[in-house]
N, C-alpha and C positions, 0 to 999 in steps of 0.2 A: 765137830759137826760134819767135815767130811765123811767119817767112819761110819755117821749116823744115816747120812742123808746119799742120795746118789747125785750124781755130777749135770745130770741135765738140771737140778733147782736151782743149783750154785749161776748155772748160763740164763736161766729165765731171770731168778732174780739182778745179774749183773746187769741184765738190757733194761727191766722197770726202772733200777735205781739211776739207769744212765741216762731213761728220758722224763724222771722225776726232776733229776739234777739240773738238767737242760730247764725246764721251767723256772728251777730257783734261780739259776746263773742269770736268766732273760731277763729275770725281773732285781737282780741285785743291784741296789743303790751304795754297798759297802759302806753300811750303815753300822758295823763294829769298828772296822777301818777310821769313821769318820770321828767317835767319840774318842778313838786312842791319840789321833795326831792330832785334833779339834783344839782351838785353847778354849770353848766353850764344851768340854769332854766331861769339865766339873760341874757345870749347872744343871740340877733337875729339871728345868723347866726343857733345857735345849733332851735329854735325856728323856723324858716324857713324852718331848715331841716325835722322837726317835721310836720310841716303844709305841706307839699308836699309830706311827706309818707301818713298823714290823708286822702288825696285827693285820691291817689291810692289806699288806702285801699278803701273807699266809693266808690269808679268806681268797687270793686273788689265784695264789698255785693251786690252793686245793679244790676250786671251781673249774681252773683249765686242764688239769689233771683231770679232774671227771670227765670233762667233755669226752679228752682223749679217749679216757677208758670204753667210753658208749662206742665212740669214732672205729677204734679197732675195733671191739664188737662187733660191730655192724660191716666192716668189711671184711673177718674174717668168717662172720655168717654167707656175704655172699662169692667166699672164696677168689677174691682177689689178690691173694697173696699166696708163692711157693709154697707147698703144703713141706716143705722143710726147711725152710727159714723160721728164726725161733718167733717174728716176729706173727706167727699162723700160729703159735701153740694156745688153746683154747684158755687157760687158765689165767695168761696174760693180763688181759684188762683189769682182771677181779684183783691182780696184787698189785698193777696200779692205781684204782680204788680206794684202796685200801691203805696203801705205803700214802698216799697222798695226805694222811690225814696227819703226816707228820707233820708236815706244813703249815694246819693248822696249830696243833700245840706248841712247834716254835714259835709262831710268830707270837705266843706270850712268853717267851723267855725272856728272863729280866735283866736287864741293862748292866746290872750290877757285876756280871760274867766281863763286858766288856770294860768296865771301870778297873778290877779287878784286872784285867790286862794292861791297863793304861799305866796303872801306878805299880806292878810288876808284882803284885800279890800274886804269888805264881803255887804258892803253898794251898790256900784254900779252893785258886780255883782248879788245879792238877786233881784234888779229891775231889772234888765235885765230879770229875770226866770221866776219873779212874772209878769211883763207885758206881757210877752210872751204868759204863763200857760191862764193868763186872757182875752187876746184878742184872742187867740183862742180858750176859751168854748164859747165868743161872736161870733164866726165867725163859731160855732156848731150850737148854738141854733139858732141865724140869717136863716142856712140851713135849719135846721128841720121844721123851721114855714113852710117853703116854699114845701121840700119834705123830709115826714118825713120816711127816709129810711139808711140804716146801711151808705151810702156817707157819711153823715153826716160827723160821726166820722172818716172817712179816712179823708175830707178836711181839719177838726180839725186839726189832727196832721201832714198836711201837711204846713199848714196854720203857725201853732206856731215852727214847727224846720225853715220857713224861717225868721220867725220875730225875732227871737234867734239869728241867725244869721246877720241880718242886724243892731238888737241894741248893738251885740257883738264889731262889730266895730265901730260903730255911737261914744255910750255914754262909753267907758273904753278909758284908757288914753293908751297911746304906737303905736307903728308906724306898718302900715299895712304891713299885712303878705305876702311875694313874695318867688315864687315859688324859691327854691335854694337846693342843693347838696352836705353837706358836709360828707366824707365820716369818718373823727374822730366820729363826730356829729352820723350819723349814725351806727357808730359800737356799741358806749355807749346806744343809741336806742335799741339794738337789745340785748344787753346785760343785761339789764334790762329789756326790755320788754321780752323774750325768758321762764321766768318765768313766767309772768303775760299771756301770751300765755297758758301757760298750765295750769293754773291755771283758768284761765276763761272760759275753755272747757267743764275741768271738775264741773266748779262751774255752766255753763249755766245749767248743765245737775242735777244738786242737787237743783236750787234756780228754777228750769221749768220743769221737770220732772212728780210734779203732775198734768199741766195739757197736756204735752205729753200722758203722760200715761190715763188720763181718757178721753181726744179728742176721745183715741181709743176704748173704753168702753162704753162711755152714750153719748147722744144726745146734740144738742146744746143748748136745754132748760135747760137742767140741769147742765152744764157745762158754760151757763150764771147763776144762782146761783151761783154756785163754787166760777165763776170768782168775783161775789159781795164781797162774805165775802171774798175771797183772798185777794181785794182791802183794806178792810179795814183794814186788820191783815199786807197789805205791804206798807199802808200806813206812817201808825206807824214806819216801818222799814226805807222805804224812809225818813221820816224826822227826823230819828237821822242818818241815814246814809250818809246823806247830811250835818249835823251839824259836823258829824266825819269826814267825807273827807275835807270840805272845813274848820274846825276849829282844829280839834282834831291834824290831819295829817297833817298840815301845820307846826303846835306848836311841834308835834312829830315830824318830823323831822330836825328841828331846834334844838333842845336840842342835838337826838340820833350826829348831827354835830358839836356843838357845846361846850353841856355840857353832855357826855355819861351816867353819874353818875346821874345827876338828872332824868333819864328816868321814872324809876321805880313812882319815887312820882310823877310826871307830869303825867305818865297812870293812878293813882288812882285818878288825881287830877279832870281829867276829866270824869273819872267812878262813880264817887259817884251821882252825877246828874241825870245821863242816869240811873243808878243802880234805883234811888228810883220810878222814872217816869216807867219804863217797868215793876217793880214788882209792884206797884200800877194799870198797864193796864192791866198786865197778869191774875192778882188776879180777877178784878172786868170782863172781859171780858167773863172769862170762865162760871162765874153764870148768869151774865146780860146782854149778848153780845146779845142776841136773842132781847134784848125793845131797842139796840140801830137802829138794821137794822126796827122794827118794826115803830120806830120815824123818820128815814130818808128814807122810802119808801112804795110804796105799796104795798097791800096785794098780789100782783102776786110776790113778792119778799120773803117772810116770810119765804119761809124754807133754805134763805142763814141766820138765825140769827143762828140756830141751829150748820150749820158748821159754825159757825163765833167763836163761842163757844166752837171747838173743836179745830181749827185752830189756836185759842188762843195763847195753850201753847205755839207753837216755839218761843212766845216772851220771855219767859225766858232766850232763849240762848244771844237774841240781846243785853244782858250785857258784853258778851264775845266778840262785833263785834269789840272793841277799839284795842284788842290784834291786831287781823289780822293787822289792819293800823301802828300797833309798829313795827312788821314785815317788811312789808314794810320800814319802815322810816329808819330802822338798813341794809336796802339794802337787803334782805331776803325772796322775796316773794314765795321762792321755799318751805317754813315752811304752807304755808295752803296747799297746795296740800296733803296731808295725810287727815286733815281734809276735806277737799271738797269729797275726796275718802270715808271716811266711811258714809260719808250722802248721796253718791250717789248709796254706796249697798244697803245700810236700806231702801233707796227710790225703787228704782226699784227693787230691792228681796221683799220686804213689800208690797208694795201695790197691784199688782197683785196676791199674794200669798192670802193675807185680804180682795181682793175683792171677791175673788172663794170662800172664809170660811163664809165670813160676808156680803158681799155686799158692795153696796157705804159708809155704814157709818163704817165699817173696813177700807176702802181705807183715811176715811177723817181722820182714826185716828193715821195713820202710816206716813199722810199727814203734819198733824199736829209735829208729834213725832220724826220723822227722824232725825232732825238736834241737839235734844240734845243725841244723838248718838254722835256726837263728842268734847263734854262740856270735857272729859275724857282726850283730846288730846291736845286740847288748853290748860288745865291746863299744863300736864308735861311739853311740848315747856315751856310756862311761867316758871315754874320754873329750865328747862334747861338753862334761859335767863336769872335768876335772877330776874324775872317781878311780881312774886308771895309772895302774902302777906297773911295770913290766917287770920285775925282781920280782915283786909277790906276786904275779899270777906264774909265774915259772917253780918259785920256789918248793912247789907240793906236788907239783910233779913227779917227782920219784915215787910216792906214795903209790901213783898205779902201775908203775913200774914191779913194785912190792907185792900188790895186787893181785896181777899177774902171774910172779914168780909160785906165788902162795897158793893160790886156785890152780895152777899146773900140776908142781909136788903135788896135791889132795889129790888131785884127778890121778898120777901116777900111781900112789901110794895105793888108790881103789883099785887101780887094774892089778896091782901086783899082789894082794890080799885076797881077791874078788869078792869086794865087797861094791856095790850091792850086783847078789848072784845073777 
């Protein structure tokens, strides 16, 4: 799509989807969350109840996303915003408009997706994601031959939240979701979710922030960069955060219900994996992250390799993401909210503070850095919880060591070849 498209749609789009997101996070009650660790996860009725707050919630982003939409409009009609800030580019409003109405067709996504997580059918609901994901970059690029313009990518991802939706129910087993009211069901909802509520507020504003913050600062050419190496550094994070939610935190919370004592070695049991894979990415990324963007794109793309390389580090922390999910599964989501807090000063005290000193590559590096700002916090919790082990958080260490060594050699091996010219 990059080849197809130019780098300012990739920046507009990255800011719609950042302040689309911000409304789903405000209003998330961790309402997949609740049905995985719930022991009422198996009852339709608590599940029905579940799908019918979904639905009112999606009626609810995709009313405040309008509003928004009109809101910019109408201030960038009477030019109150930098005419190069991306948040002034005219087109804005209309694909938040537009992308809003994802919102509503989630919110009829069938429960079944989450069940299917719960009991670790991980086979039917992986196709469900992966046909989805794939018919619609087919239902992109199909667009772009025809008109190659930022549509594209809104029909894309309007395209795959209905396909999601219709194989959700098609191909998982379990009986269709209908609209129903129970107020037990409901209160356990709110009791649970009431954390994850605050906790997603403040997490939209830690995990989105860097590009709230530079939307307002640089243009949308350079904030399509940004959004590139972002991609690729949350890549990485999406797919162990997807392994952990639909594996880690299924298994986590079976044990934390069933066997409490075994928690501790089932968290390491599943950290030792992720531990050796992200200190092997982290290491090799920050030397050689520049010949990876240079091998998957064009040269109007080349200087997201450099922030791809600074952007890097936060994967260090992504060893730490299992904890959060142990939390959860002990019924305790109100324990990240501290951490979400101190990544959310270091972010927004930092980067504007390093853009005024340093410029943009001050702002990528606070960008980068913010979130092992709370490495410090997750440990005490853990060992508040009894979750901490000092052998195994040391023992994968070498791994970025390795990292390192590997991302060097690549980068030497290019200058001595000169590849890329």
């Amino acid at each position: 799509m990059t080849r197809l498209l130019v780098p300012e749609m990739f920046g507009i789009m990255a800011l719609a989807n950042v302040l689309l997101m911000g409304l789903a996070l405000m209003s998330d009650l961790g309402l997949r969350q609740n049905i995985v660790q719930s022991r009422s996860g198996h009852d339709q009725v608590f599940l029905n109840t579940v799908w019918t707050v979904q639905i009112l919630r999606g009626a609810l982003i995709w009313a405040l996303a309008s509003v928004m939409a009109i809101t910019l409009y109408l201030i960038n009609l009477a030019h109150w915003l930098p005419a190069s800030s991306v948040y002034a580019e005219p087109v804005l409003p209309y694909i938040i408009a537009l992308l809003s109405i994802n919102a509503l067709l989630n919110g009829f996504e069938s429960t079944k997706l989450a069940t299917a997580n719960r009991n670790l059918a991980l086979g039917k609901l992986t196709m469900v994601e992966l046909t989805a994901q794939a018919a619609g970059l087919a239902f992109m690029l199909v667009w772009v031959f025809i008109d190659r313009s930022i549509w594209a990518l809104v029909a894309g991802s309007l395209f795959t939240s209905l396909l999601r939706i219709i194989l959700g129910n098609v191909l998982l087993p379990g009986e269709i979701n209908r609209l129903h009211w129970d107020k037990s069901a409901f209160s356990e909802i709110i009791g649970f979710g009431k954390w994850i509520f605050a906790t997603s507020i403040i997490g939209f504003l830690a995990a989105n922030g860097d590009r709230l913050i530079l939307g307002g600062l640089t243009d949308a050419k350079t904030l399509g960069m940004y959004s590139i190496a972002f991609l690729m550094v949350s890549t990485i994070r999406d797919v162990f955060n997807k392994l952990i939610s639909n594996v880690a935190f299924p298994a986590l919370s079976e044990v934390a219900r069933e066997r409490p004592a075994m928690l501790k070695q089932t968290y390491y049991k599943f950290r030792r994996p992720l531990d050796v894979v992200t200190m092997l990415a982290t290491g090799f990324l920050f030397f050689a992250g520049h010949l990876l963007v240079h091998t998957l794109y064009d040269q109007r793309y080349f200087p997201a390799g450099e922030m791809l390389e600074i952007l890097s580090i936060a994967l260090f922390e992504l060893r730490y993401a299992v904890a959060g999910h142990c939390f959860m599964a002990l019924g305790k989501p109100k324990l990240m909210i501290p951490i979400i807090i101190i990544q959310v000063v270091a972010l927004y005290v930092g980067m504007p503070v390093a853009f005024a000193l340093f410029g943009f590559k001050g702002a990528l590096w606070v960008a980068g850095g913010s979130v092992l700002f709370t490495i410090p916090m997750t440990i005490h919790l853990k060992i508040k919880l009894g979750l901490f082990d000092n052998v195994q958080e040391l023992r994968t260490m070498p791994w970025l060591v390795l990292g390192v060594a590997l991302g060097w050699a690549a980068n030497q091996i290019s200058i001595v070849i000169g590849w890329p010219a």
